[in-house]
RODO-2510 file (C-alpha; in nm, 4 decimals, decimal comma):
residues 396
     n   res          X          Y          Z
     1     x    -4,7702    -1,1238    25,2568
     2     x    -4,7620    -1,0569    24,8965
     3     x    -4,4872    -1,2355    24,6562
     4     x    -4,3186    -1,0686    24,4205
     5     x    -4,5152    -1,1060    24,0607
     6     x    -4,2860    -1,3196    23,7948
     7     x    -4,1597    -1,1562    23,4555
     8     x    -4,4094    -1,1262    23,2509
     9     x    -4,5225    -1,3561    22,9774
    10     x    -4,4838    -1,2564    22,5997
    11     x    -4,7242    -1,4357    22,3760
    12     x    -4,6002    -1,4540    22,0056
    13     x    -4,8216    -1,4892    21,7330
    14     x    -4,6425    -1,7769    21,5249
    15     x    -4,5846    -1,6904    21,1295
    16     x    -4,8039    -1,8630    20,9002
    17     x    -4,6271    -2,0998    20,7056
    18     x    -4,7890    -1,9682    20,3701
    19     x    -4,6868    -1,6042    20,4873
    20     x    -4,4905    -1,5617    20,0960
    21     x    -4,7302    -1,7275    19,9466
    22     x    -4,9961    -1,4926    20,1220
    23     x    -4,8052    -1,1697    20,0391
    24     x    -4,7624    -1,2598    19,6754
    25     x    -5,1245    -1,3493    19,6069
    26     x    -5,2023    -1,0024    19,7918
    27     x    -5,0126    -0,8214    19,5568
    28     x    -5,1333    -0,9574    19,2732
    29     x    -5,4972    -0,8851    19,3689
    30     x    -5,3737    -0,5204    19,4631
    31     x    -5,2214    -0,4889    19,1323
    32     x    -5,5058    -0,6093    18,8962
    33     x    -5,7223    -0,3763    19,0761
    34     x    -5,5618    -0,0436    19,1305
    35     x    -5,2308    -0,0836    18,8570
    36     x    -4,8943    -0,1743    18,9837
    37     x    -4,8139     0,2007    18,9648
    38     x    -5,0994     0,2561    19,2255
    39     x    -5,0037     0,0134    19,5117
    40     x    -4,7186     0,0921    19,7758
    41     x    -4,5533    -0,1978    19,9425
    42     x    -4,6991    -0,0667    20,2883
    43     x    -5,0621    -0,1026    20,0911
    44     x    -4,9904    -0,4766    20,0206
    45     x    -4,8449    -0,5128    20,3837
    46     x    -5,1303    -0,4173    20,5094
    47     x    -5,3964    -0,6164    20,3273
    48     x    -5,1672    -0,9181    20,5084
    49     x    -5,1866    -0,7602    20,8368
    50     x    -4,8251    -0,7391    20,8670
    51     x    -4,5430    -0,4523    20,8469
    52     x    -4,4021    -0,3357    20,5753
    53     x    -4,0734    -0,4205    20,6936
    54     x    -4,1882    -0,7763    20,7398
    55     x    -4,2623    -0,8139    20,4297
    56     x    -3,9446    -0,6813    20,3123
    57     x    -3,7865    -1,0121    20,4923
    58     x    -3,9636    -1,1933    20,1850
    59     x    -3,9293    -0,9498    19,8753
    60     x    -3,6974    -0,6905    19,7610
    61     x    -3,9851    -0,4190    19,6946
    62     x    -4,2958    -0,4016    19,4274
    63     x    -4,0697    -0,5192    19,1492
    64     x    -3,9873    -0,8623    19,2986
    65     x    -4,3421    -0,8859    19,3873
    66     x    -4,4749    -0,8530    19,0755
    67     x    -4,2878    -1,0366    18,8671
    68     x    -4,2843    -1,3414    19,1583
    69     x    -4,6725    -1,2800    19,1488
    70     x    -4,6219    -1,3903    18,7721
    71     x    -4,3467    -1,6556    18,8381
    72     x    -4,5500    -1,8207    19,0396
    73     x    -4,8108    -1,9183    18,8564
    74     x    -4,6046    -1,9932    18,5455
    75     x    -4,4366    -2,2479    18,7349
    76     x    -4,7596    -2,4316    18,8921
    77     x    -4,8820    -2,4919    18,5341
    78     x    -4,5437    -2,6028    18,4324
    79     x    -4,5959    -2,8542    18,6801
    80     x    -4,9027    -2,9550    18,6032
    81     x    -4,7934    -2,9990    18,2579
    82     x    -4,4795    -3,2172    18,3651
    83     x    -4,7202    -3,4284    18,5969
    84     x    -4,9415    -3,5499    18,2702
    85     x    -4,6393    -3,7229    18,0436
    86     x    -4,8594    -3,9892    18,0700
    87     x    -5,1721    -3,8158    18,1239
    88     x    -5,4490    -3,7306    17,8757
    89     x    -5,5447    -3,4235    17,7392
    90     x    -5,8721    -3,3447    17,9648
    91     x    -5,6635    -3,4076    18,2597
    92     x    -5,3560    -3,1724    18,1603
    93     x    -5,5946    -2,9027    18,0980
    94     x    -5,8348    -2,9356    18,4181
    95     x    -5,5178    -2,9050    18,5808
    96     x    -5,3992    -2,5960    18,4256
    97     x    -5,7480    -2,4673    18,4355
    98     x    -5,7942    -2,5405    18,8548
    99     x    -5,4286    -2,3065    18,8620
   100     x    -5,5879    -2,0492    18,6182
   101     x    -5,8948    -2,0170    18,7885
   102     x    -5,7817    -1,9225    19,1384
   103     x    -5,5593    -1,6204    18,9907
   104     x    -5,8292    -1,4417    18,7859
   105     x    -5,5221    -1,1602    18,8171
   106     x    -5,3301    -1,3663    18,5924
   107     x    -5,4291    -1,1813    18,2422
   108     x    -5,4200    -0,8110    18,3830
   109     x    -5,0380    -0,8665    18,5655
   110     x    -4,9096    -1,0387    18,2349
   111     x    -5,0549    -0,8168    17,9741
   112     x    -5,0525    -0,4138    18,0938
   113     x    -4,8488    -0,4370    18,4259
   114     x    -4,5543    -0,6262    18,3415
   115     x    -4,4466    -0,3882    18,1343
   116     x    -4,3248    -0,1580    18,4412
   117     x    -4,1132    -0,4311    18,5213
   118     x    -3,6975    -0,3689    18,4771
   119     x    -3,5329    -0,5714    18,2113
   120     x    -3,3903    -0,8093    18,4838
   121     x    -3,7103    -0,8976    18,6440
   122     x    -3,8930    -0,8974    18,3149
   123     x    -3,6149    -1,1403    18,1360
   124     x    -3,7142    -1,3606    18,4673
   125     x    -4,0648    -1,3940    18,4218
   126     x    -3,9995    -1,4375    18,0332
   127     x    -3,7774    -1,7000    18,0726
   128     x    -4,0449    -1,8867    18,3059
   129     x    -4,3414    -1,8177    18,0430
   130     x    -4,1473    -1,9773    17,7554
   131     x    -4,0237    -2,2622    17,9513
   132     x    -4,4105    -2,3283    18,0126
   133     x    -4,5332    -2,2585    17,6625
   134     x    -4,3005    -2,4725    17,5275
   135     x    -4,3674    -2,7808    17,7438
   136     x    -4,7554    -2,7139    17,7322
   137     x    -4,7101    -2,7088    17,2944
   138     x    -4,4839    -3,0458    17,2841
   139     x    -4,7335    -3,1876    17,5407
   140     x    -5,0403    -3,1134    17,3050
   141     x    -4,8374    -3,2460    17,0183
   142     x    -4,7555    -3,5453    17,1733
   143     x    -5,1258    -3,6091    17,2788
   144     x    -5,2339    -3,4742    16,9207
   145     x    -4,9151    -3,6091    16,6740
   146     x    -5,1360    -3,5299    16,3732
   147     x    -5,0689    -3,1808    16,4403
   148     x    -4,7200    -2,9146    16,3245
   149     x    -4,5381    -2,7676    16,5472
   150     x    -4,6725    -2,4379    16,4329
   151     x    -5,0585    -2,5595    16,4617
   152     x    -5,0151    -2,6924    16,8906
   153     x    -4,8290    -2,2818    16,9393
   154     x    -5,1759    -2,1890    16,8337
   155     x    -5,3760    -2,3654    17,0277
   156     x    -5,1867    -2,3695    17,3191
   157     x    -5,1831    -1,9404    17,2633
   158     x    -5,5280    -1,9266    17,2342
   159     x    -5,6030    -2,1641    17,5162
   160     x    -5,3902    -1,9259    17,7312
   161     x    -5,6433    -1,6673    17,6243
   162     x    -5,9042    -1,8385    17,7644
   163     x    -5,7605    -1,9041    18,1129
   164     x    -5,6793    -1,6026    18,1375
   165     x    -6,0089    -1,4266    17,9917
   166     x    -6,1558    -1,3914    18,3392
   167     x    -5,8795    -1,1043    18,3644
   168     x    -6,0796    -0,8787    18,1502
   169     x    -6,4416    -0,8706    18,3515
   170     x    -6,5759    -0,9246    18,6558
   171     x    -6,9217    -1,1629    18,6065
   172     x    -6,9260    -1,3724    18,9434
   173     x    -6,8834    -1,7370    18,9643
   174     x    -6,8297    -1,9982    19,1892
   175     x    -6,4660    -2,1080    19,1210
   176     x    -6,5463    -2,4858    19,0869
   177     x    -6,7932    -2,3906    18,8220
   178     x    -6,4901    -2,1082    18,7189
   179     x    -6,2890    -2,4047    18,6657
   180     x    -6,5610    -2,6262    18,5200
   181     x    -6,5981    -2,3769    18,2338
   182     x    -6,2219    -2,3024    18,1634
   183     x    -6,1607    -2,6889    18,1404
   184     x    -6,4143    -2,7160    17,8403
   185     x    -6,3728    -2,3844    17,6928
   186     x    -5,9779    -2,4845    17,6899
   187     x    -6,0611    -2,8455    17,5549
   188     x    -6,2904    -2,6613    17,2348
   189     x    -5,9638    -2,5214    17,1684
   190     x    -5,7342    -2,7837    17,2154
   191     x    -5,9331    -3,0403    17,0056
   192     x    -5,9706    -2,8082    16,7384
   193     x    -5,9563    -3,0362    16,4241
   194     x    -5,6581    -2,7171    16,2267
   195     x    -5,6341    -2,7915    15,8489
   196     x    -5,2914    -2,8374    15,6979
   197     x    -5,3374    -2,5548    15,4311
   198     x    -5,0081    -2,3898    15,5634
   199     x    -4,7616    -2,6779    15,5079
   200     x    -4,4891    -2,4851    15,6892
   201     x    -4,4881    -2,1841    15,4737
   202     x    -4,4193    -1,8194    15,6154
   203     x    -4,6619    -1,5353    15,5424
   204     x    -4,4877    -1,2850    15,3017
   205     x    -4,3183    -0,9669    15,5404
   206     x    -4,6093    -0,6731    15,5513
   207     x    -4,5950    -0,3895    15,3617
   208     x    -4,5229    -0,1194    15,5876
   209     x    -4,7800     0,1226    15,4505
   210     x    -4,7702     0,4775    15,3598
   211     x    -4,7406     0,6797    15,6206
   212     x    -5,0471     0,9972    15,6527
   213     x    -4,9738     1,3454    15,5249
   214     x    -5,1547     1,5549    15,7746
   215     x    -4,9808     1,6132    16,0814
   216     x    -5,2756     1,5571    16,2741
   217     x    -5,3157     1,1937    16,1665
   218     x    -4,9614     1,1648    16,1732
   219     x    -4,9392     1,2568    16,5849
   220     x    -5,2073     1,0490    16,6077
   221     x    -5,0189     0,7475    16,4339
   222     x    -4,7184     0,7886    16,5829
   223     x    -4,8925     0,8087    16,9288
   224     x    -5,0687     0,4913    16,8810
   225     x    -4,7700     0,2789    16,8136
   226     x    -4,5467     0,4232    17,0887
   227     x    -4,9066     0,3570    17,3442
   228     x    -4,8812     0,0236    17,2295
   229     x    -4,5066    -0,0754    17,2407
   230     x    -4,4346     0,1363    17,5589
   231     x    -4,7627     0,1975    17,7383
   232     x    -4,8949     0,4879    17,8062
   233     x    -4,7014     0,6319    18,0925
   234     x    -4,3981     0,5606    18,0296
   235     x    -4,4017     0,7740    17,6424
   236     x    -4,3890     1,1435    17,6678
   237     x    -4,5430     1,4004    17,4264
   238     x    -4,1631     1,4665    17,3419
   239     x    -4,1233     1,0776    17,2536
   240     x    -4,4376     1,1606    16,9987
   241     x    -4,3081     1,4843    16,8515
   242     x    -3,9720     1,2878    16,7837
   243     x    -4,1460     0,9958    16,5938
   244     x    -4,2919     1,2800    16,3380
   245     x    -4,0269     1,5092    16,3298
   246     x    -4,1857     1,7877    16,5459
   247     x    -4,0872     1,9291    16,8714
   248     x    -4,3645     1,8792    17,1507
   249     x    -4,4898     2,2500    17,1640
   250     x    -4,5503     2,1546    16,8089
   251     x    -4,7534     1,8251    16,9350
   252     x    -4,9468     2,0685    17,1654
   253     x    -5,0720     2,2672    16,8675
   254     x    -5,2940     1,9697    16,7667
   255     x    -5,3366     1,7659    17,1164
   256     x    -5,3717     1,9528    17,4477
   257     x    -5,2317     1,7148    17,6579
   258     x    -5,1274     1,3422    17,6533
   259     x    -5,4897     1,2337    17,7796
   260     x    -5,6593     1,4156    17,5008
   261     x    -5,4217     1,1996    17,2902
   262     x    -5,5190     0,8829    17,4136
   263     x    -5,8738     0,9904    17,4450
   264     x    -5,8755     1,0024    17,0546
   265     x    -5,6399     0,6985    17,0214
   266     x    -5,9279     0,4926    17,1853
   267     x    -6,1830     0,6515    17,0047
   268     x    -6,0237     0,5111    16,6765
   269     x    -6,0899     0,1990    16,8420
   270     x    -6,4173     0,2115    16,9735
   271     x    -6,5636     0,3584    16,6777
   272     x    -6,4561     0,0495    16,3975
   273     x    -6,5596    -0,2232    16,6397
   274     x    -6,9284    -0,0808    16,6709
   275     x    -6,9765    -0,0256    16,2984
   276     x    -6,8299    -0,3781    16,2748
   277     x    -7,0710    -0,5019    16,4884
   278     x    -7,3687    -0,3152    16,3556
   279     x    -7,2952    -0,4651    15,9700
   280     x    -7,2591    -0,7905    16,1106
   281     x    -7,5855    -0,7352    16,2995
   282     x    -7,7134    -0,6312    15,9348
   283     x    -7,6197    -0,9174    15,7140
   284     x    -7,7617    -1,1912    15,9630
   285     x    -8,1239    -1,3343    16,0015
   286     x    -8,0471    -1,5524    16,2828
   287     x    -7,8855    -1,4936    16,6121
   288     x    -7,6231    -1,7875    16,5400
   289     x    -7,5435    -1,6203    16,2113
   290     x    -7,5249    -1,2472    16,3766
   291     x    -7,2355    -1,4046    16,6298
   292     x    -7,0628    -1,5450    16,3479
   293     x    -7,0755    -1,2604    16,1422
   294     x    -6,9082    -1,0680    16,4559
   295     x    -6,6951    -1,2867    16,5094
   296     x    -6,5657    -1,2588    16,1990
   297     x    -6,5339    -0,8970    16,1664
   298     x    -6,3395    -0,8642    16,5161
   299     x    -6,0908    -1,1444    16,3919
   300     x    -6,0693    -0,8729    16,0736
   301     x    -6,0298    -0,5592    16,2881
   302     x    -5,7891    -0,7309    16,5373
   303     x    -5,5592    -0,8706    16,2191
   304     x    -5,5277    -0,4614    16,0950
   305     x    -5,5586    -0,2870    16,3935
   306     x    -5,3660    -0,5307    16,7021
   307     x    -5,2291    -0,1877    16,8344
   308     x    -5,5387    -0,0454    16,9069
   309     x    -5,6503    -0,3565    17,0151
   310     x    -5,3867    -0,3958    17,2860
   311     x    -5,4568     0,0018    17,3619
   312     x    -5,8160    -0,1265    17,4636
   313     x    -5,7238    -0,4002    17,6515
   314     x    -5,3930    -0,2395    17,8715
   315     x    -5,4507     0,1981    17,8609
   316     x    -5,8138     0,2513    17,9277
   317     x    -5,7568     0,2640    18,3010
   318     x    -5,4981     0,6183    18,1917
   319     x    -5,7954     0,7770    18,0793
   320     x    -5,9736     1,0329    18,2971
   321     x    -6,2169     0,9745    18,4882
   322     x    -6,4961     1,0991    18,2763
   323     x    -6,3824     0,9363    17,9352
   324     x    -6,2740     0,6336    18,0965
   325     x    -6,6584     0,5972    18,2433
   326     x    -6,8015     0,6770    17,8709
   327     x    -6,5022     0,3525    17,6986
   328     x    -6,6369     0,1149    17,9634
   329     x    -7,0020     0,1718    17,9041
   330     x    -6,9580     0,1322    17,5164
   331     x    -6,7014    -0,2105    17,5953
   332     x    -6,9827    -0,3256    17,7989
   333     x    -7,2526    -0,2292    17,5322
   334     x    -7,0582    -0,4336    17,2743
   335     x    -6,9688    -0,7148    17,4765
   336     x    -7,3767    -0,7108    17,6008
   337     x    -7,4171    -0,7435    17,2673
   338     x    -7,2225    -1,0750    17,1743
   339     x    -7,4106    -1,2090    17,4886
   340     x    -7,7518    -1,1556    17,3433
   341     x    -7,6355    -1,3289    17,0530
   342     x    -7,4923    -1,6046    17,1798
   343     x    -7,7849    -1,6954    17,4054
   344     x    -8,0425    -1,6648    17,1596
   345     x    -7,8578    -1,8982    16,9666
   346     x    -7,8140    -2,1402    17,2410
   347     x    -8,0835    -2,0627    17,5045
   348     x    -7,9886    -2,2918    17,7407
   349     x    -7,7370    -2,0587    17,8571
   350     x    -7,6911    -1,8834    18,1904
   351     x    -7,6154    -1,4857    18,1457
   352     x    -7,3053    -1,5953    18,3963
   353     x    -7,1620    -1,8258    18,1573
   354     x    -7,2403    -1,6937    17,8050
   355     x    -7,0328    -1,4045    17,9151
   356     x    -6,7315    -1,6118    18,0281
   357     x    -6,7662    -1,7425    17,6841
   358     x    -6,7726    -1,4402    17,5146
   359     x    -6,5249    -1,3010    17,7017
   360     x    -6,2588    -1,6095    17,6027
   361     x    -6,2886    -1,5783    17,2604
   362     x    -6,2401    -1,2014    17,2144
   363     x    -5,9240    -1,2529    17,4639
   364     x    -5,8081    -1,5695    17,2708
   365     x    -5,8354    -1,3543    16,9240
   366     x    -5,6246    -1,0415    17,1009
   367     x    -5,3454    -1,2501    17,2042
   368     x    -5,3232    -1,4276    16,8975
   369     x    -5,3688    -1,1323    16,6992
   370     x    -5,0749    -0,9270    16,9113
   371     x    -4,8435    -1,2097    16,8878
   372     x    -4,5742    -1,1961    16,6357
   373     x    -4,4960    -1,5480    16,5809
   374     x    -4,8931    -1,6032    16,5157
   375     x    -4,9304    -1,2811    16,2599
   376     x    -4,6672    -1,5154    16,0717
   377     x    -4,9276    -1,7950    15,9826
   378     x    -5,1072    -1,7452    15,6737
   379     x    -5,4180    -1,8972    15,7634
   380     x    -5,4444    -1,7034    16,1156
   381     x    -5,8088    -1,5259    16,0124
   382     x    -5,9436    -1,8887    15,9049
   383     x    -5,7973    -2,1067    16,2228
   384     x    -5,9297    -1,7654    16,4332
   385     x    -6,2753    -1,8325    16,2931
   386     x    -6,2504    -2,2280    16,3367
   387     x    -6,1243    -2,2360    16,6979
   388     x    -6,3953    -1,9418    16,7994
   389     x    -6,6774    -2,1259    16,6340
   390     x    -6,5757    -2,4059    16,8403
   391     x    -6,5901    -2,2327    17,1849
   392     x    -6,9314    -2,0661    17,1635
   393     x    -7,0913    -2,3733    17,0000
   394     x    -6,9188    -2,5545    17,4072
   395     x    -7,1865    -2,7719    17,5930
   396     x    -7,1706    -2,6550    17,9666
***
């Protein structure tokens, strides 16, 4: 005789205690690859191998997500920064380098996508950024007292740029040797021996320039500057015809379409940076003296030109396909060419790491160059110069 078979058993697969943590480092990779505006919530789901209304039980939708993908590493180095009140310098920025490290995302989600963020979620991840800024300056001013108040903002900027350099290309590394590099690169930076040639003075206001006379030039100006404030998508060819007085059929007269716009808004960029390059490459004998002299002239371009500068670094992924494959070639072909330079000067570089390197100070000389507060220091081009001497002369 056969019993009757007992109800059957339901095996549940317990939730992983790091399930948030899991979801928001998910996004964040999905993000920096694809662009927030790419990504669905059921595409980061996924990638965690859980439902879309699962995840739902953790965030409100993409907006939450991004700015707690932000958030969240904010507040890890604020901790570590806390922790070292009575730490040393090397150990406060080890620390803040291990956090940097394992969210090579960090520079990509701060820079070009946070600007799709609403004002409430942006004035959330602001409010966590400053908090951390501020703590990580009066720590370096407390473990460097010879320095202003004004000279530990920029160091502390431009040893963000470095942590978050890896943002911006994709050489592979083994994170503990990641980590290895960022601590010393960051330490070049922070022990930068600044002059006191400012003594608290403010740079005189900018002129604010004549503006062109051919309507061509002036799309093209007025395009730029809304690119860079706004980004890309979110200005309209209306938005540009506004800025110069024009309706947008007017704007199409010049400029076929939006794309074609920022096509030629990049182009302004590229061009400058390789004739830069190519007089620097000119005037020197040596290899050392060729890095310097680019150096140099990128500090000069980036000082002018910071909106076409942060159009390089945050719109080239709006370009189509075809252009956007010809901007990354020549951005490769300059960087390449800082990398020769640097390791003929110092040979006992790997490839790997002279292109972290490179890659840190042209990121520490954009953010400090598209910073307001730093354009306000008169002696930003000669600090520029004295902290990126410093980092590619780093022993590894």
């Amino acid at each position: 005789m056969t019993g009757r078979a007992g109800p059957a058993t339901i095996t549940r697969t317990p939730r992983p205690r790091d399930r948030k943590e899991q979801i928001i480092k998910a996004a964040g990779d999905l993000f920096y690859r694809r662009g927030y505006q790419n990504v669905s919530t059921g595409a980061i789901a996924e990638s965690v191998g859980i439902t879309a209304g699962a995840l739902y039980r953790h965030f409100s939708g993409k907006q939450d997500l991004l700015a707690q993908a932000l958030i969240d590493v904010f507040e890890r180095g604020t901790t570590v920064v806390e922790d070292d009140t009575e730490g040393d310098l090397e150990t406060m920025v080890a620390g803040l380098a291990a956090t940097a490290g394992a969210r090579r995302d960090l520079g990509i989600l701060w820079n070009r996508e946070a600007r799709h963020l609403d004002e409430h979620h942006r004035g959330q991840i602001q409010e966590r950024f400053f908090a951390f800024f501020e703590r990580f300056s009066a720590q370096l001013g407390h473990l460097r007292p010879e320095l202003t108040k004004d000279d530990t903002d920029l160091l502390s900027w431009c040893a963000l740029g470095v942590l978050t350099s890896p943002s911006y290309h994709s050489t592979a590394m083994d994170l503990p040797d990641v980590i290895e590099l960022l601590t010393r690169t960051c330490m070049a930076v922070c022990t930068t021996p600044l002059g006191t040639t400012t003594n608290g003075a403010v740079a005189p206001a900018a002129a604010t320039g004549l503006s062109p006379q051919s309507r061509h030039e002036s799309i093209l100006a007025a395009a730029t500057r809304l690119f860079y404030e706004r980004g890309y998508k979110s200005v309209t060819m209306d938005d540009i015809g506004s800025e110069v007085g024009i309706t947008s059929t007017a704007v199409y007269k010049y400029f076929d379409s939006k794309a074609e716009l920022l096509s030629a808004t990049i182009a302004r960029a590229s061009e400058p940076l390789q004739l830069g390059l190519s007089r620097a490459l000119a005037a020197a004998s040596t290899p050392s003296e060729g890095l310097h002299n680019a150096l140099d002239a990128y500090i000069d371009f980036a000082l002018v030109h910071h909106d076409l500068v942060g159009i390089l670094v945050s719109e080239v992924t709006n370009l189509p396909d075809a252009q956007r494959h010809g901007v990354r070639r020549a951005q490769h072909d300059y960087v390449a060419e800082w990398v020769r330079l640097l390791i003929g000067s110092r040979p006992e570089l790997k490839l790997d790491q002279a292109r972290y390197v490179v890659q840190a100070v042209l990121t520490l000389v954009n953010d400090a160059t598209r910073t307001a507060a730093m354009l306000e220091r008169p002696s930003l081009a000669a600090d520029l110069r004295l902290v990126g001497r410093r980092v590619v002369a780093v022993e590894l």
